[in-house]
N, C-alpha and C positions, 0 to 999 in steps of 0.2 A: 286903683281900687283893688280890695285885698278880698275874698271869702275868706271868714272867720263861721268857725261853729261854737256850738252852746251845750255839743255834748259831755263836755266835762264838766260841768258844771251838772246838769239832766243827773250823770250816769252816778253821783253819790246818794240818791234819793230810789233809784233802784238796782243798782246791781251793787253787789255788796263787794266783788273781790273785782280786779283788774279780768282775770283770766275767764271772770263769765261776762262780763262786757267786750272785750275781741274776740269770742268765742260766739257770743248775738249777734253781732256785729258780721262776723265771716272775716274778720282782717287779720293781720300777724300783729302781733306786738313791734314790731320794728316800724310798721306805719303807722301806729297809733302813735309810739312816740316822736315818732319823726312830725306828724300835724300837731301834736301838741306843744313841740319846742317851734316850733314855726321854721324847721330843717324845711321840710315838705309842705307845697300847696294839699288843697283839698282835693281828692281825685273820685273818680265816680266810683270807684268802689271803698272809699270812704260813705261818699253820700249814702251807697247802696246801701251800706253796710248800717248806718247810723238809722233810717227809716224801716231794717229790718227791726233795729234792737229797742226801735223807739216807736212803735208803731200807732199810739194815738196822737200822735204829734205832727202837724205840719211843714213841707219845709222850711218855709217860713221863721218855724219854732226851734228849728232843730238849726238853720244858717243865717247868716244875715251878713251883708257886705258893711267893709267898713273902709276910708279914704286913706285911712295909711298905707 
């Protein structure tokens, strides 16, 4: 079982550029794209990161596992 997240999909409806999405978030650009090419697991300062920039959202809304 894998954690996959939903932030990429979330972050086009509010953040409008890359650099204020890792910039809400608290993370570098180098681990954003490393979780979004699936280089890198999810790590808690992703999670941190994603429930800072996403804060009406549960994590739930924000994660979800999946069996690949």
């Amino acid at each position: 079982m894998k954690l996959k997240t939903r932030v990429f999909e979330l972050c086009n409806g509010r953040y409008q550029k890359l650099s204020d999405l890792v910039q809400a978030m608290g993370i570098s650009y180098d681990l954003y794209y490393r979780v979004r090419r699936g280089e890198s697991g999810i790590n808690g300062r992703f999670i941190i990161g994603a429930a800072k920039a996403f804060p009406g959202y549960k994590l739930d809304d924000l994660f979800y596992v999946s069996e690949d």
